[in-house]
N, C-alpha and C positions, 0 to 999 in steps of 0.2 A: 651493255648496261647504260641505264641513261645517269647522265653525270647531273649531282645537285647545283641549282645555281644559286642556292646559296649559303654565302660566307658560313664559316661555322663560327658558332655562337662561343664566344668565351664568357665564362665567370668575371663579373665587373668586382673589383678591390672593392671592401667597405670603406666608406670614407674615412679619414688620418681623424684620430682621436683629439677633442682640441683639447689645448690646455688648460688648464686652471683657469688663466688671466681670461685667456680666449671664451671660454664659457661664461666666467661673470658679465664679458661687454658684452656679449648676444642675449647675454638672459637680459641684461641692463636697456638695449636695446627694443628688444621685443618689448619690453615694459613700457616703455617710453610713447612706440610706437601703438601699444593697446590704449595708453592712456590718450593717444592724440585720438585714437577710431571711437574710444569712450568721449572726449570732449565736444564728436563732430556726430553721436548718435549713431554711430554704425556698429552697436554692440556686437551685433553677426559677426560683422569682421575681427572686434577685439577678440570673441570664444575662439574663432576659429587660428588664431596665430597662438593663443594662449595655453588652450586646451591638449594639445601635443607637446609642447613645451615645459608647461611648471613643472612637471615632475622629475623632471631633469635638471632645472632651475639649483645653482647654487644654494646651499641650506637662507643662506642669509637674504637669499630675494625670493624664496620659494613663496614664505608667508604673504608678500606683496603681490606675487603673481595671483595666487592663490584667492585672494581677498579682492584681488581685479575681476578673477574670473566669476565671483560669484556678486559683485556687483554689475555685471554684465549679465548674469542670468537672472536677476531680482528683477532686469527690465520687463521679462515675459513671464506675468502670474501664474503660466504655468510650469514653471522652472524653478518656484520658489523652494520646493521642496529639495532641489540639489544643489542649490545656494545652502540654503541651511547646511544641507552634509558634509559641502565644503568647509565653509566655515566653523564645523564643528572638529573637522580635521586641524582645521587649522590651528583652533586653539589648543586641541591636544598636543600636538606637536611644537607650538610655542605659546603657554599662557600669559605671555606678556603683549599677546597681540589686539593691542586696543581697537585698534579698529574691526578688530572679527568681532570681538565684542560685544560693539555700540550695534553694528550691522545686525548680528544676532537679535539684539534689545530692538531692533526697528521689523524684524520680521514677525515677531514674536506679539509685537504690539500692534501688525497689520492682524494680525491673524486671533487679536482680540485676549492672549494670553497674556494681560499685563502682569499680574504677580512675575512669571519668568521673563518680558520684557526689564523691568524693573530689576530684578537680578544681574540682568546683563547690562544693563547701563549701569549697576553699583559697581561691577565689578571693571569697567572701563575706567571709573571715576577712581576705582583703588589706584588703578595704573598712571591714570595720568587725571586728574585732579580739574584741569582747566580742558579738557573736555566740553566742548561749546555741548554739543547735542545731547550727551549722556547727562552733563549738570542741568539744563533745563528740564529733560524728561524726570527725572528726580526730584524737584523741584515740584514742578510739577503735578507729581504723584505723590506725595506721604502713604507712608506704610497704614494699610488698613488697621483699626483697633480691633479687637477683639469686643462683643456684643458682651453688655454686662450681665453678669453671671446672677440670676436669677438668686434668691433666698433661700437657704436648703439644699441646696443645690441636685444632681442629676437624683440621686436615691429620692428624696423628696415629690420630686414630681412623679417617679413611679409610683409611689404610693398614693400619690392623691387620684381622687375620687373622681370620675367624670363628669 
């Protein structure tokens, strides 16, 4: 018989579970670190440490990751659309999250949807008030009126005469 050379293969341990504390420094970590690859333009880098990560992210920095990863994907027009889904996650899962928000009211307004731009920055402005971006874009924008209502109104005009 010819003998194998080699070794036999063993089952590797899954890594020791970390703990509580240990998981919020690494998510805290990783954040820190996405926001330095976001300060220096290397969004690629910040998706890719981020995007395996948040969802594992302690509940209390998930939002943050989350709202990272999708200002990381806003850089490339064609990614807008999973910014948006993120962010819309986001806010389901915590509607106190201003900044998914304002982000939202700036997609919304790239993509020529101001009425719901507008909503999203009101609704940033409930949260937090001194909102530089959201108080401007509101400002900004006044809620459209309403076209004044013709004499007679809609019955009226069916009936008149061409």
């Amino acid at each position: 018989s010819v003998a194998s050379s080699e070794a036999p293969v063993r089952a590797s341990a899954p890594p020791p579970a970390l703990e509580p504390a240990d998981k919020e420094r690494a998510a805290e970590q990783a954040l820190r670190q996405a926001g330095g690859f976001f300060d220096k333009e290397k969004y690629w880098d910040a998706i890719q440490l981020l995007e395996p990560q948040v969802a594992s992210m302690p509940e209390r920095l998930r939002t943050r990751g989350q709202t990272m990863l999708a200002r990381c994907y806003l850089k490339n027009p064609k990614w807008a659309r999973r910014a948006e889904e993120v962010l819309l996650e986001v806010t389901r899962a915590d509607p106190r999250a201003v900044d998914a928000w304002a982000l939202l009211g700036s997609i919304y307004e790239s993509k020529g949807i101001r009425s719901r731009a507008l909503n999203m920055y009101k609704k940033a402005l409930e949260l937090k008030p001194d909102h530089e971006e959201a108080r401007q874009y509101v400002a900004a924008h006044p809620p459209e009126e309403p076209p004044p209502a013709e004499e007679g109104g809609l019955f009226r005009k069916l009936l008149r005469k061409p």
